[in-house]
N, C-alpha and C positions, 0 to 999 in steps of 0.2 A: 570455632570447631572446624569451618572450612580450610582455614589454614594453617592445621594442624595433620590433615591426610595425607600419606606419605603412599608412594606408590608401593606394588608388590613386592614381593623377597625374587620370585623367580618368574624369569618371561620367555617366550619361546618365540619366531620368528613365524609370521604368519604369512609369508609370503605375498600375501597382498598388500599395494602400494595406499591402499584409502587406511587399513590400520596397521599399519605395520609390525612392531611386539604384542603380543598379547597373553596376558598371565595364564601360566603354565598349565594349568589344571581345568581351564575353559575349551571346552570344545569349537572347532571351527569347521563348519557345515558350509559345503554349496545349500541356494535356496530351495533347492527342488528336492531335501532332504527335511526340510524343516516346514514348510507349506506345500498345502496342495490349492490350487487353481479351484474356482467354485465362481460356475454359471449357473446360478439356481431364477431362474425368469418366471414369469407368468403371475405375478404377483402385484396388479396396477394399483390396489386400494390401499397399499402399506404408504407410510410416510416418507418425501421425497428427503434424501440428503446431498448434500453438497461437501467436495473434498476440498478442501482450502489450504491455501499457504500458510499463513497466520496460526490458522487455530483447527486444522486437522480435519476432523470430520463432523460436522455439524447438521442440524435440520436446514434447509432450506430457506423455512421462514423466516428463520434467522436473520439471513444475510437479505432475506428482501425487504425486510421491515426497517421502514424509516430509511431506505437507503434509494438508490438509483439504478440497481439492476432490475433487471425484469426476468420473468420466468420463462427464459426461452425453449423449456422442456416440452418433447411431443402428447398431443392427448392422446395419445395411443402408449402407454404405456408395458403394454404387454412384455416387450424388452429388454425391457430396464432391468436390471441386476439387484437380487435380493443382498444386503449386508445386515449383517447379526452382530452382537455383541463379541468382543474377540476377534473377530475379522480386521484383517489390514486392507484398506482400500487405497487406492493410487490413481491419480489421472495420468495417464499416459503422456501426454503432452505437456504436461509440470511440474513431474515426477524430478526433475533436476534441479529443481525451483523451490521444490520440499512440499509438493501439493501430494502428502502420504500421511497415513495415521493410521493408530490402531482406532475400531467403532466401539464408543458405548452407547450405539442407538443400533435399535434396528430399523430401517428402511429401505428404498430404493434409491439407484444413482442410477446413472449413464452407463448407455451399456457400451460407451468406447472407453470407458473405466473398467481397472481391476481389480476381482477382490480374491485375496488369498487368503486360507485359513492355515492356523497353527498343527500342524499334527499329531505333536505333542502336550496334551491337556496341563500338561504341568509347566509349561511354557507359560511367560506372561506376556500379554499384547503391549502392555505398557512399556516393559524395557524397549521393545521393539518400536514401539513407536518414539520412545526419545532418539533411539539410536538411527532410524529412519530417517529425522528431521535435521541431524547433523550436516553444517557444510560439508565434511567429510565422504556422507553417506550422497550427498548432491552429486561431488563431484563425481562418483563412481557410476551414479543413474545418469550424471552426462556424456561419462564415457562408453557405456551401454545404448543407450539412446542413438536413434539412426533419421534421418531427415534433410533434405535440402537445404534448409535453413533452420537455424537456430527456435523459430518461434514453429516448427513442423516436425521436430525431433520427437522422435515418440518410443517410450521404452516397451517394447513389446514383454510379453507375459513371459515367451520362453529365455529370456535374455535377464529378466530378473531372477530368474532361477538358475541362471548361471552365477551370479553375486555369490561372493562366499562371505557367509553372516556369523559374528561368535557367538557360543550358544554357552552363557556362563550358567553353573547348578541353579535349580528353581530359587531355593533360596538364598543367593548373592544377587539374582534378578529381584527378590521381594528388595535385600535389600537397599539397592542401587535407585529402584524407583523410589522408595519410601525416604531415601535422602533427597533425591531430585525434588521430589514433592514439594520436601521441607524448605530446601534450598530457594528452590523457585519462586515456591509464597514470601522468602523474605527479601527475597530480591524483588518481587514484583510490587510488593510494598515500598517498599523503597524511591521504587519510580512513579508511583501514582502519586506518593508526596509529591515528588516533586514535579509531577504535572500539573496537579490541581496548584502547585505556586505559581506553574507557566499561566495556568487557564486566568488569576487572578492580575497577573503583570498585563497579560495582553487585553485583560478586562480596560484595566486603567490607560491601556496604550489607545484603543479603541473608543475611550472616551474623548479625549485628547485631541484626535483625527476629527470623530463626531461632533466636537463644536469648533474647533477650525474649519473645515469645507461646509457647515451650516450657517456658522455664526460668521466668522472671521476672527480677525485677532483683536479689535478692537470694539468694544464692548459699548463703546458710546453711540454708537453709529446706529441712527434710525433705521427702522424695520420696515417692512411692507410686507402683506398679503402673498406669497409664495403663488396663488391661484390654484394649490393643489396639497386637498384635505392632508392627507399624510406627509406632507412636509410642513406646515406651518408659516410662519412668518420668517421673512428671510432678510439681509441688510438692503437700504433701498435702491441702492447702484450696483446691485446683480442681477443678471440676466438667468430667469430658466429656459434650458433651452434642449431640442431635441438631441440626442443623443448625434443621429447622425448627419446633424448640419454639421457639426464640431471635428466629429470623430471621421475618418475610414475604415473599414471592415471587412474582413472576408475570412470565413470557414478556410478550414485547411481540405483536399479532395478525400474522397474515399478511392482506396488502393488496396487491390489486393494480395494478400498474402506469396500471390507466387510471383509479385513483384519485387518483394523481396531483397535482397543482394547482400553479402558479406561483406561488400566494399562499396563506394561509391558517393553520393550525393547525400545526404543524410538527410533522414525522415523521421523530425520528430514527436516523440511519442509523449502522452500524457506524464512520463516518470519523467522527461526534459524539463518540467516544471516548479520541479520538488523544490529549490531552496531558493535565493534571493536573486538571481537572474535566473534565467532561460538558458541551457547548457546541454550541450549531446550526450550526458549520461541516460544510457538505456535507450538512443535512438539504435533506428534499424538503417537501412541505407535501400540507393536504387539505383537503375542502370543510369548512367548520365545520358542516354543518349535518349533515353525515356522520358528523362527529364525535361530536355531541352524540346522534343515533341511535344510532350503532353500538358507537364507540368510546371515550366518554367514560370509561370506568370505567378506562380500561390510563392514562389522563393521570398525566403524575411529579409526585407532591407533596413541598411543602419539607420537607429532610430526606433524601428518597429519594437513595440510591447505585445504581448502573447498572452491571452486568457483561454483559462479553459473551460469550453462550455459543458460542462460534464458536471464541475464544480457547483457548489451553492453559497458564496460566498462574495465572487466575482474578480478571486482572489486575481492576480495583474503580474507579470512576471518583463523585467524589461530582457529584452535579447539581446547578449553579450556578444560580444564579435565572434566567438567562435561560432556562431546559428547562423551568420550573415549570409545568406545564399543556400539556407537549409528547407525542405520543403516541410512544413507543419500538414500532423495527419489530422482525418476527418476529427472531431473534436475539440479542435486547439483555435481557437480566433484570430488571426492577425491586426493589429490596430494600428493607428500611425495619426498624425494631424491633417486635419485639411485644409488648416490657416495658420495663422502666426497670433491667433488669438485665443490658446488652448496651449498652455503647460502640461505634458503627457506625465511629468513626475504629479503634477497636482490632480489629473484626472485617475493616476491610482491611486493616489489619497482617498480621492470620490469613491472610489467603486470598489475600496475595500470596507467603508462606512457604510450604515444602516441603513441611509437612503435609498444604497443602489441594491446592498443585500434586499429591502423591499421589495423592490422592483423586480427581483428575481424571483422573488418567492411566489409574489401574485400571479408573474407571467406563469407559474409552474403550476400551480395551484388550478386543480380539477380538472387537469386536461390531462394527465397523465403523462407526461413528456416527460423525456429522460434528460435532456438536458435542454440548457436554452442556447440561441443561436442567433444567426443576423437577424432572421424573422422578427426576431422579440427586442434586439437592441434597435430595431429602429423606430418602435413604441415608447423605450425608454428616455427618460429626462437627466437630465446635468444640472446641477449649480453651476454657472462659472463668470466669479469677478473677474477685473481688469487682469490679464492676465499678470502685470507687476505683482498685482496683491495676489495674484496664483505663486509665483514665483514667492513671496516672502511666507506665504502659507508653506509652502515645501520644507524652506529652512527653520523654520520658527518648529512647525511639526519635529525635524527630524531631532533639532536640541533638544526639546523637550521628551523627548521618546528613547534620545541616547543612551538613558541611562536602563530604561526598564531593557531595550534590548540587547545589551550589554547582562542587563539579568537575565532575558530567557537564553542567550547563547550558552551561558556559561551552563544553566541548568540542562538546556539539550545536550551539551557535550557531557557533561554527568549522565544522565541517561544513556546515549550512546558507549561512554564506557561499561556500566554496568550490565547493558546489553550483549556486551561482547565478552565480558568475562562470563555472564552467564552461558554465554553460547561456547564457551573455551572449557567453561566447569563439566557442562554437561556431556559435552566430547572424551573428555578426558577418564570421565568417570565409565560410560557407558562400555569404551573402548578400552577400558584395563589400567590406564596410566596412573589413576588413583583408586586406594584401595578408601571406600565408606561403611565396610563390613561391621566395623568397631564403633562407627562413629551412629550410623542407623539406628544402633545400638539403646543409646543414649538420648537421642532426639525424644524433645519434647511434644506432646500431642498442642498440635494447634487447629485453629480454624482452619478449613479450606477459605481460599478466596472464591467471589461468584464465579470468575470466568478463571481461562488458563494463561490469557495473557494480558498483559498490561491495557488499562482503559485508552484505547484510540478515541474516545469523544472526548477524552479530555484537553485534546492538542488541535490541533488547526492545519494538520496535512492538507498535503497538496492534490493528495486520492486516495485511495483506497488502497489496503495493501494487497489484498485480493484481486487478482483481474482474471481468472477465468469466469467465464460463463458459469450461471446460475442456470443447470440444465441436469 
């Protein structure tokens, strides 16, 4: 059915560079035609919400449960901004990022958040909210957006009302979202298969790991008393050992924001994390001369591996030479050897296994901390055989592991494809290029899924895709 939608018979020139043609018979509004601005305050006992990148506009508790943000909202609420059902709300500061949505809650936010309502009752929030979320619609809130720096950019309220927004009849909005809907749920199905196949491959891989850095590779080899109840018995020519007799360590500084720079020395950020090394994607940078004052001594040298303590995994990232001389922000650990007796590949082995995941979770456990840090790795324990048998545990791990990660690549890049044609479908459609007038039509009633987008606990990220403040 999707690819069978053929664009309109006739389009008209919209003048603006984010949609360019737009079918003939759609209206194209400045925003300050189509919403009015709404500071309705004084309402502290309503339910807090939160505007998120991911998934729009949610409750609060949402994003704090089971997770590592904290509510850094004021107890003074009086402030805070009422949003209603129908309301578009926007964080100012991530409006470019696609932290916008239309509300189906009513609650309060932040009141350095905006919330604009429809004027038009026959208007639907939902088209708007697909079309809000577009790269498209990003890049125009970037070009609007004003700030020093990139992470300071803030789209003020009369500047989104400068935006010119297409205002297709009520009912091609019914039915553009009621394809989107459709669309999405079977695209979104699609990839939770095949996450729940990644969640089981990495099962298998993590087993793998787990009795190599416990057991070793050879099976015959007498045991002894580990001395420590949740590790068990371990081979009898390994050493348990403190974490940081073995290891070095150091937190990355906290810095702030108006240190900044568009160029410079690079600072990086927990997204420098995301894939199999440590890489400058999504760092920020700083003055070099700052650096060499303040901060030179935190710089990653070759060799250094990078965890991030935010994480609950203990997940271990090695730094690629392009990081080599990069400063790591508050958050991110630097690690490195302190002898010739510690294989830094076999120590991420360790500390992406259960052992060390333990050990995280206890330090975490009832104290309320949001992440862990040198403080807690210096409590922490190691397995660590002769370092040879560390070295043949590396390669022995990585063959046998070759194949399942050769399965989840291939499965992540399916995902990332289907992600991006969903995100190509839903631009296209929202913005006139295809017509689902006919096809709406015809669609069959199905279940909603529980949430709007694809299960993130199914996968093993590197963060969160969320990073503003819970406030």
């Amino acid at each position: 059915m999707i690819a069978d939608l053929k664009p309109y018979t006739e389009y008209k020139e919209s003048s603006q560079a984010w949609l360019g043609e737009v079918p003939r018979h759609w209206s194209l509004l400045p925003n300050r035609a189509l919403f009015a601005e709404v500071k309705d305050r004084d309402h502290p006992d309503e339910e807090m919400l939160s505007v998120t990148i991911t998934r729009g506009i949610v409750k609060q508790k949402t994003l704090l449960e089971g997770g590592s943000k904290k509510d850094s909202s004021n107890l003074d609420k009086s402030a805070y901004k009422l949003v209603q059902p129908r309301d578009i709300a926007y964080n100012k500061m991530r409006a470019w990022q696609g932290a916008i949505g239309a509300s189906a809650l009513r609650g309060i936010i932040s009141p350095a958040y905006v919330v604009m309502r429809l004027r038009n009752v026959d208007d639907l929030p939902s088209y708007f909210h697909h079309l809000y979320r577009t790269p498209q619609f990003a890049k125009e809130a970037e070009r609007w957006s004003y700030g020093i720096t990139s992470d300071m950019w803030s789209l003020r309220p009369e500047h989104f009302k400068m935006i010119y927004t297409p205002e297709p009849p009520p009912d091609e909005q019914a039915a553009i979202v009621r394809f989107l809907d459709w669309a999405s749920g079977r695209l979104e199905r699609a990839i939770r298969a095949k996450r729940k196949v990644i969640a089981l491959l990495n099962e298998q891989k993590q087993a793998i790991i787990h009795r190599a850095v416990t057991c070793g590779l050879d099976p015959s080899v007498p045991l002894k008393p580990s001395g420590i109840p949740w590790l068990g018995d371990i081979p009898q020519h390994w050493e348990v050992r403190r974490f940081k007799t073995s290891v070095g360590f150091q937190e990355g500084p906290g810095i702030m924001l108006s240190d900044f720079r568009e160029a410079g020395v690079p600072l990086l950020r927990i997204s420098c994390l995301a894939g199999t090394e440590a890489t400058l994607a999504g760092c920020n940078y700083l003055s070099p001369k700052k650096v060499r004052e303040r901060w030179s001594h935190f710089a990653v040298k070759p060799g250094d591996y990078l965890l991030s303590a935010s994480g609950s995994t203990g997940a271990v990232r090695r730094a690629s030479a392009e990081v080599v001389g990069a400063i790591p922000y508050t958050g991110i650990i630097r690690l490195w050897p302190k002898s010739r007796t510690i294989e830094m590949e076999y120590l991420r082995l360790f500390m992406s296994a259960r052992p060390f995941a333990e050990q995280i979770s206890m330090a975490k456990s009832g104290v309320g901390i949001e992440h862990f840090g040198p403080t807690h790795l210096k409590r922490m324990w190691i397995l660590q055989p002769p370092v040879k048998e560390q070295t043949e545990i590396v390669g022995e791990v990585r063959n046998a592991t070759a194949g399942l990660e050769t399965g989840i690549s291939r499965l992540e890049r399916e995902i990332d494809l289907l992600r991006e044609y969903r995100t190509r479908l839903v631009a296209d459609v929202v913005t006139g290029k295809l017509d689902v007038r006919e096809a709406a039509v015809r669609l069959p009633d199905e279940a909603p899924l529980d949430t709007a987008e694809d299960d993130d606990d199914l996968g093993d990220g590197a963060e969160a895709a969320d990073e503003e403040a819970v406030a």
